[in-house]
FILOGU-556510 format. One record per residue (C-alpha): x, y, z. Coordinates in nm, 3 decimals, always signed. Layout:
REM FILOGU-556510
east_north_up
X_Y_Z
...
***
This chain:
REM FILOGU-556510
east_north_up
-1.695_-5.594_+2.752
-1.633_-5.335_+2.506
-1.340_-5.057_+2.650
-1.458_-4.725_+2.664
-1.227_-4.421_+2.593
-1.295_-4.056_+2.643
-1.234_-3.821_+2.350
-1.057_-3.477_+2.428
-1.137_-3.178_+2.205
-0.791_-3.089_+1.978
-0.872_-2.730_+2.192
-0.846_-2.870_+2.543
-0.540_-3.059_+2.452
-0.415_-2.691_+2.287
-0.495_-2.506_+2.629
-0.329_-2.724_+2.866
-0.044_-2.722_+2.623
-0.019_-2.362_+2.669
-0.069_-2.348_+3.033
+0.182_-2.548_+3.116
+0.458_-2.366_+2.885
+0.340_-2.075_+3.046
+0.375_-2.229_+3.419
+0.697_-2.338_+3.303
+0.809_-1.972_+3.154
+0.686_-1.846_+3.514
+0.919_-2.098_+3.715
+1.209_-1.983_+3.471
+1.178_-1.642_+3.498
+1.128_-1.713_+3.927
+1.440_-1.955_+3.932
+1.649_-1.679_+3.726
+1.585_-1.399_+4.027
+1.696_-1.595_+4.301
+1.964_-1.466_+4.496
+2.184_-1.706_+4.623
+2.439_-1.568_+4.890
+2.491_-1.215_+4.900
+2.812_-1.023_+4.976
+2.904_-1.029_+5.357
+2.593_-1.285_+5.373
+2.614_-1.481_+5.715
+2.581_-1.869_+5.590
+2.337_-1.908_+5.879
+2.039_-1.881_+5.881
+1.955_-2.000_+5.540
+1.778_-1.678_+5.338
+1.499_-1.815_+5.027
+1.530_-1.467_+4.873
+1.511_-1.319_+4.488
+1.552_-1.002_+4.349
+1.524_-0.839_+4.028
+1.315_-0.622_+3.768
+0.959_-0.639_+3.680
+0.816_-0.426_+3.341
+0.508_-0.192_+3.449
+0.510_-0.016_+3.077
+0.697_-0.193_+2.781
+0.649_+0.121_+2.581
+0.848_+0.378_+2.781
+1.102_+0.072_+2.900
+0.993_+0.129_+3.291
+1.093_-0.162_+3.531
+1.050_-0.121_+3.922
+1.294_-0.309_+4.141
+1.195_-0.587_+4.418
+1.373_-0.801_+4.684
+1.133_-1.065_+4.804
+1.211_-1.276_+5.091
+1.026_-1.571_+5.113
+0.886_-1.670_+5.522
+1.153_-1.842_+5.727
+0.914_-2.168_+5.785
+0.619_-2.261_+5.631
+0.621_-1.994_+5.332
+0.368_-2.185_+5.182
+0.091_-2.103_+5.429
+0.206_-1.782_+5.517
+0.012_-1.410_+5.426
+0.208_-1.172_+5.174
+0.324_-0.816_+5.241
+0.465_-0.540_+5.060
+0.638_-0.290_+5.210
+0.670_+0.095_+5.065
+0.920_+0.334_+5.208
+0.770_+0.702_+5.167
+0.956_+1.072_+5.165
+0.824_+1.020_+4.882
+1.167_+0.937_+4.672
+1.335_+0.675_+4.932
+1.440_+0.339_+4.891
+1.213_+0.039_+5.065
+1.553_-0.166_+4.984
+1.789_+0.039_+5.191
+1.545_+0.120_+5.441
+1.283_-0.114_+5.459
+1.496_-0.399_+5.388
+1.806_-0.322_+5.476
+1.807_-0.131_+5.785
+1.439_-0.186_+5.953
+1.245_-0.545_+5.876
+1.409_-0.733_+5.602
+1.589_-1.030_+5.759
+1.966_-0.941_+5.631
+2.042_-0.582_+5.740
+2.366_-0.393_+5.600
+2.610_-0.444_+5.899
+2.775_-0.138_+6.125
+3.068_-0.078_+5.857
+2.885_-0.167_+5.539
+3.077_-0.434_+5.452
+2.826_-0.703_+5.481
+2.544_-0.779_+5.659
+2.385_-0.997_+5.949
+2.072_-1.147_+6.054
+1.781_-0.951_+6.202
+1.660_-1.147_+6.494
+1.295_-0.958_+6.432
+1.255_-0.968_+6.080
+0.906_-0.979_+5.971
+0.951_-1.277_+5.785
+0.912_-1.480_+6.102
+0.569_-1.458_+6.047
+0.480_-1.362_+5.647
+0.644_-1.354_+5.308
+0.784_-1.026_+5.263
+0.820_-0.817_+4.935
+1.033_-0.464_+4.891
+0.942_-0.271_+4.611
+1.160_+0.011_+4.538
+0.863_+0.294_+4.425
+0.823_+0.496_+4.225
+1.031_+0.558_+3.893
+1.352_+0.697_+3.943
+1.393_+0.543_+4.323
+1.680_+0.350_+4.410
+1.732_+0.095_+4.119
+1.390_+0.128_+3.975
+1.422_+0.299_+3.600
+1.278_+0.424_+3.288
+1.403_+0.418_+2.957
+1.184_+0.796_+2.874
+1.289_+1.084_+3.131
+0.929_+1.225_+3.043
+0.810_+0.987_+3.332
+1.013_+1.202_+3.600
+0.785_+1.444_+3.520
+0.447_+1.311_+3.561
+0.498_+1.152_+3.908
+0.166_+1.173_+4.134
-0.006_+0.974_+4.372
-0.219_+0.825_+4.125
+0.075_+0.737_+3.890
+0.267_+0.554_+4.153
-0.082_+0.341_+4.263
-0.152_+0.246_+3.906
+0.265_+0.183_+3.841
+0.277_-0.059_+4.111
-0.051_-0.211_+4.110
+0.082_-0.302_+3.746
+0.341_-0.481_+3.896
+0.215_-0.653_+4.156
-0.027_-0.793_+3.844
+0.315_-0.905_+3.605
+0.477_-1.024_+3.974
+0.197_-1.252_+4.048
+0.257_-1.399_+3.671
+0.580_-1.451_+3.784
+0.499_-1.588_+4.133
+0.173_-1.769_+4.099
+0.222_-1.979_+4.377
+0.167_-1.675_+4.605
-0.194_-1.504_+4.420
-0.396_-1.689_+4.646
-0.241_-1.588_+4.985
-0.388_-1.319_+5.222
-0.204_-1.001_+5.077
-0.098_-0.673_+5.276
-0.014_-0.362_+5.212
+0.235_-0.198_+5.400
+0.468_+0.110_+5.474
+0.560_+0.414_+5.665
+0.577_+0.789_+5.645
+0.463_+0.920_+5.261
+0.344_+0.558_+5.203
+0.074_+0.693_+5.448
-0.029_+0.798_+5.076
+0.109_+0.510_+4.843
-0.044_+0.244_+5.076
-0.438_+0.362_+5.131
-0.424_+0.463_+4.725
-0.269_+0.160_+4.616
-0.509_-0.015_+4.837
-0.837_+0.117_+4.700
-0.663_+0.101_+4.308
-0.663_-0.271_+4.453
-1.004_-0.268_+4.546
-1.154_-0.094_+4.280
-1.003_-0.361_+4.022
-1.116_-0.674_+4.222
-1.460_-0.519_+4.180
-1.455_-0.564_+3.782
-1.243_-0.890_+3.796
-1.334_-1.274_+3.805
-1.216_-1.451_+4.147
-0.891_-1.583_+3.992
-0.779_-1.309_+3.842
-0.820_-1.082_+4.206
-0.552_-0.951_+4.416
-0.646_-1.089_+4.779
-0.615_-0.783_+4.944
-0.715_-0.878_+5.337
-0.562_-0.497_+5.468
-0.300_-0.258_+5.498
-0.029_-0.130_+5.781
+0.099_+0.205_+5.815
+0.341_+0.358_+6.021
+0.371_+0.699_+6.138
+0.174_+0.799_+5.820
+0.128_+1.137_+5.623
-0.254_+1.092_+5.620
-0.405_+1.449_+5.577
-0.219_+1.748_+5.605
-0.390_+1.944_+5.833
-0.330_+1.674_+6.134
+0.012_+1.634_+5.990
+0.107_+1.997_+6.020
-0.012_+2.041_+6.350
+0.120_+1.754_+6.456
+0.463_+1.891_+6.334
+0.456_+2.198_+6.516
+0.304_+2.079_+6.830
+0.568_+1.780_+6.878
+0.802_+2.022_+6.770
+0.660_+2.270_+7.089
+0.620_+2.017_+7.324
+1.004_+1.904_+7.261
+1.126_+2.260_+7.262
+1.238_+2.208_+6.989
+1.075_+2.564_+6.883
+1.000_+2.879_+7.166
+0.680_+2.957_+7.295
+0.680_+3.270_+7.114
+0.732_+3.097_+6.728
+0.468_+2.856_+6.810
+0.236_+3.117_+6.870
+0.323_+3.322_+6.557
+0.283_+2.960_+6.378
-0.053_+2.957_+6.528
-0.170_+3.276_+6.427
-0.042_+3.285_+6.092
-0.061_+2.893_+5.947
-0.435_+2.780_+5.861
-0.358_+2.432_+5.783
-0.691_+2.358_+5.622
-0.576_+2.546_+5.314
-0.409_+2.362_+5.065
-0.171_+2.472_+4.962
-0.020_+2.654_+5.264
+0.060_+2.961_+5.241
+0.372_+3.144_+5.126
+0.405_+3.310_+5.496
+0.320_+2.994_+5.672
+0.555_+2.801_+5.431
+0.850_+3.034_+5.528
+0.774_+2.947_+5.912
+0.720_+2.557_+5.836
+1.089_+2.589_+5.669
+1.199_+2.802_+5.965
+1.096_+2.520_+6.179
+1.279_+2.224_+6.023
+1.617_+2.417_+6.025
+1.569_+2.414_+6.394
+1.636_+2.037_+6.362
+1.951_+2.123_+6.223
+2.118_+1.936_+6.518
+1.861_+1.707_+6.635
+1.735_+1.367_+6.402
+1.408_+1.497_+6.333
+1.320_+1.087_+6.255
+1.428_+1.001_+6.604
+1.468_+1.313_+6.881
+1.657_+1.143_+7.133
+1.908_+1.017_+6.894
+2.294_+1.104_+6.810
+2.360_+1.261_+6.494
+2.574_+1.124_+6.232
+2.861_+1.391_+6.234
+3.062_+1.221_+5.858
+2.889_+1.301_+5.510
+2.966_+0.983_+5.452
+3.233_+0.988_+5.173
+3.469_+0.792_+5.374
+3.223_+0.464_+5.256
+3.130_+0.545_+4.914
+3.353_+0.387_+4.682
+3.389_+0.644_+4.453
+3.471_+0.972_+4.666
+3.670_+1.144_+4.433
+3.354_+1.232_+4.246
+3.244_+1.548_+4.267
+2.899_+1.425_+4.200
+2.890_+1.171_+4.527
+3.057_+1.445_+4.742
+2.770_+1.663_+4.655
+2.509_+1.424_+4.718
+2.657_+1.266_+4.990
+2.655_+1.615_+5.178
+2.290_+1.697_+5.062
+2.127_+1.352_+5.203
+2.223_+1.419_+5.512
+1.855_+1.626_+5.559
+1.741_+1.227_+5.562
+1.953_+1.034_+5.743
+1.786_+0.853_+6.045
+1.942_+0.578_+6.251
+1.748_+0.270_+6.252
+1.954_-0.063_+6.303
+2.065_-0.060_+6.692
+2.172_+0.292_+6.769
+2.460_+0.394_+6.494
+2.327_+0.738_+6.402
+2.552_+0.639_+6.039
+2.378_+0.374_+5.922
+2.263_+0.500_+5.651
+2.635_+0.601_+5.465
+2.674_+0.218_+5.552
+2.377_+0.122_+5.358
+2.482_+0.345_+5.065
+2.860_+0.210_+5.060
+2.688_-0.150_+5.031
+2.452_-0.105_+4.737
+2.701_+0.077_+4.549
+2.927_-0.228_+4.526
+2.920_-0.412_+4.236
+2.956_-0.697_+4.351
+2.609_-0.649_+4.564
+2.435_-0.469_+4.230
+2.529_-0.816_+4.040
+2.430_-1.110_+4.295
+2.098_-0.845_+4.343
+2.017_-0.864_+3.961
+2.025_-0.492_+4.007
+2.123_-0.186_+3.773
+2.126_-0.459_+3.463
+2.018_-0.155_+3.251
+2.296_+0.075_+3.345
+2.005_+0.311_+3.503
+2.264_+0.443_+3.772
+2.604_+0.417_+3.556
+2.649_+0.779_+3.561
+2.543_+0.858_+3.928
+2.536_+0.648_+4.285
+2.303_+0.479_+4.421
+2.106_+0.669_+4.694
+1.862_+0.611_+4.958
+1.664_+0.861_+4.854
+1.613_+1.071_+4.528
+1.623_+1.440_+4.513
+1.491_+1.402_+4.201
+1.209_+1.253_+4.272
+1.117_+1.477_+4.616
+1.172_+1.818_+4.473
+0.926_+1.720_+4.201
+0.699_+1.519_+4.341
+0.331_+1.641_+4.242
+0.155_+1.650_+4.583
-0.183_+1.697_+4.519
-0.377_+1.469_+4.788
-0.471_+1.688_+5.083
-0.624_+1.383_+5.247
-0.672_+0.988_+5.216
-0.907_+1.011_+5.492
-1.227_+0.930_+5.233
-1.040_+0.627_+5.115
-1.002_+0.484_+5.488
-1.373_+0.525_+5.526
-1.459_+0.390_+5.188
-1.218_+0.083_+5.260
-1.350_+0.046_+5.651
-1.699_+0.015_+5.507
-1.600_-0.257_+5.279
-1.393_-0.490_+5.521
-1.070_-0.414_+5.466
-0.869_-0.430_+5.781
-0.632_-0.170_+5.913
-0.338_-0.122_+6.122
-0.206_+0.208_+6.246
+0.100_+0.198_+6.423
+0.283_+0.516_+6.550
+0.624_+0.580_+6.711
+0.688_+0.860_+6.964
+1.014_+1.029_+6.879
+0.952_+1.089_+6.499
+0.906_+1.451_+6.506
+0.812_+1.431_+6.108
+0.539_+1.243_+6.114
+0.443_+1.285_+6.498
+0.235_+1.046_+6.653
+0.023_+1.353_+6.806
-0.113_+1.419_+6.421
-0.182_+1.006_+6.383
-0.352_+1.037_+6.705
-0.607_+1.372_+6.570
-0.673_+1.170_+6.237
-0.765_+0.824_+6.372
-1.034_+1.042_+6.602
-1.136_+1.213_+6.312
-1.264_+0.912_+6.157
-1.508_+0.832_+6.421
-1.499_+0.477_+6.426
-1.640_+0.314_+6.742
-1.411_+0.184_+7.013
-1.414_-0.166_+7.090
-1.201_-0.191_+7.382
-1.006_+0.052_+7.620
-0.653_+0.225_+7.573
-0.414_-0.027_+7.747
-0.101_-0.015_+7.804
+0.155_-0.236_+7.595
+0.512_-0.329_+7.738
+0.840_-0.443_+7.551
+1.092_-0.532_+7.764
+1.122_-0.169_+7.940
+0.964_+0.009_+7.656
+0.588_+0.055_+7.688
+0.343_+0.227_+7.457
-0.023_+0.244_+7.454
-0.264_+0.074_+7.201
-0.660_+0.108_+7.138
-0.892_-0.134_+6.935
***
């Protein structure tokens, strides 16, 4: 009996050639952001982490920065999130990371760190993206960029590089994606989210992002219920008197956008009267140090100045040390950290400090999106799950305005407002 051979077309051979140098250019370029050990690192638990840049535009040389952390068991099987820190201008590595869900949080004197017990990598793979341009160790080779930051350009920046990530890590396109993040991410994430969307519409099924949903906490969502949520918290905490609410009342008409010059100077009026207080947590001490006694280099003028001026962000997150964040600071400003990271390989921040969060970036930060209410309804409609979370001492993003926007979209109740109990801390929650 004659043997019979198949005959392969001189082009298949070609593309599986090619696919696998790219697969193997992918695993490279993986391998080489791995972080092994960080400074400080405790040895156990193990940590799979990486870190490193990824290119959103090869023209203007603009790179955003990402820790990834891969699930403690079974990454393999596990959903992907993102996470987005918000302000806008702060860090989802110092914050996000390093002080609130990452699983290795800067420890009480900054000189390492130690394991967070409730990580959220317990249960998914967990990405940090420091967003946008001109955040933390993200860069750009043309200052132009620092100019032109909007909503829209940080949705279409990142949603470029979650596209060159997932060439990077292909292993991870096909899990159930998330989109995540707190305070101005109330923006980023719903944006980013539709960008997502709107893409997947145009795209073949391997080439989609599998966007499942997004979580956001204690979200700017529409500036009317933001605003009075702000001065009503702010009331109701007396933190203000009874006679400046009412002259906020009777002057502010937050449905205008923007606010008025009158209403502005009372809105400004109001967040002075924090001056003493942690507007991001109420009942917590205030850090009394600017912080130079951690940053490395102190005799600069340049830190002292911005080490005074960030104190209008400071909040305490890990445990109850009102300083965490100088500690945070001291420990991304080492070297030694910047170098095990992959971080600041361009020399981005050779002239200035890391920071948690960019003046820069804040004081020029085009606002122009009175509401992302439409894009919850347009996302609702097509099956995209959502989860809104709010905490009830953040008198910046109160959880009274969260409350008046969730109402306002009118979505059917499934089940009654129960009560929901950790340890001696309870909270209420509605499906």
């Amino acid at each position: 009996m004659a043997s019979s051979t198949v005959a392969r077309h001189p082009l298949f051979t070609i593309f599986v050639a090619i696919f696998m140098l790219l697969a193997i250019a992918a695993r490279d370029k993986q391998e080489g952001d791995r972080a092994g050990f960080l400074p400080g690192q405790p040895r156990s638990p193990p940590v799979s982490q990486f870190s490193g840049y990824v290119t959103v535009d090869e023209h203007n040389g603009r790179a955003l920065f990402y820790w990834f952390f891969e699930a403690q068991t079974l990454p393999a099987q596990k959903p992907l999130i993102l996470w987005l820190n918000g302000d806008p201008g702060c860090s989802s590595v110092g914050y996000g990371a390093a002080s609130e869900l990452g699983p290795l949080l800067v420890n009480s004197n900054g000189t390492g760190l130690e394991f967070n017990t409730f990580a959220w990598n317990k249960e998914a793979n967990l990405l940090f993206l420091e967003s946008p341009v001109g955040v933390g160790f993200s860069y750009t080779n043309t200052t132009s960029d620092l100019d032109n930051i909007d909503d829209r350009f940080v949705a279409n920046d990142v949603y470029t590089f979650l596209v060159n990530w997932f060439n990077r890590f292909p292993q991870y396109k096909s899990h159930d994606f998330y989109i995540s993040g707190e305070s101005y991410a109330g923006h980023y994430v719903p944006q980013l989210a539709e960008v997502v969307y709107d893409h997947n519409k145009h795209l073949g099924g391997n080439q989609q992002i599998n966007l499942k949903g997004f979580i956001v906490g204690n979200a700017e969502t529409n500036d009317y219920f933001d605003y009075t949520g702000i001065v009503q918290f702010a009331w109701s905490h007396s933190v203000i008197s009874d006679q400046f609410y009412e002259q906020v009342k009777n002057v502010c008409d937050f449905r205008i956008s923007p606010i008025a010059n009158e209403c502005s100077h009372l809105m400004n009026l109001l967040y002075k009267m924090y001056h003493e207080i942690d507007i991001y947590n109420v009942y917590a001490p205030k850090c009394t140090t600017d912080g130079s006694a951690f940053l490395s280099s102190s005799s600069d003028s340049t830190v002292k100045k911005e080490a005074k001026n960030k104190s209008k962000r400071s909040r305490m997150y890990s445990g109850y040390d009102p300083c965490h964040s100088n500690y945070v600071e001291a420990y991304f400003n080492r070297m030694d950290v910047q170098k095990s990271l992959h971080a600041n390989t361009s020399g981005w921040i050779q002239d200035r400090r890391w920071s948690l969060c960019s003046d820069l970036i804040s004081d020029d930060y085009d606002m122009e999106v009175f509401s992302v209410l439409p894009i919850y309804s347009k996302l609702i409609k097509a099956g995209i799950k959502i989860w809104v979370y709010s905490g009830d001492v953040d008198g910046r993003v109160p959880f009274i305005g969260s409350r008046y926007w969730v109402e306002a979209l009118g979505l059917p109740i499934k089940s009654q407002v129960a009560t929901m109990v950790f340890k001696k801390s309870g909270c209420w929650k509605v499906c």
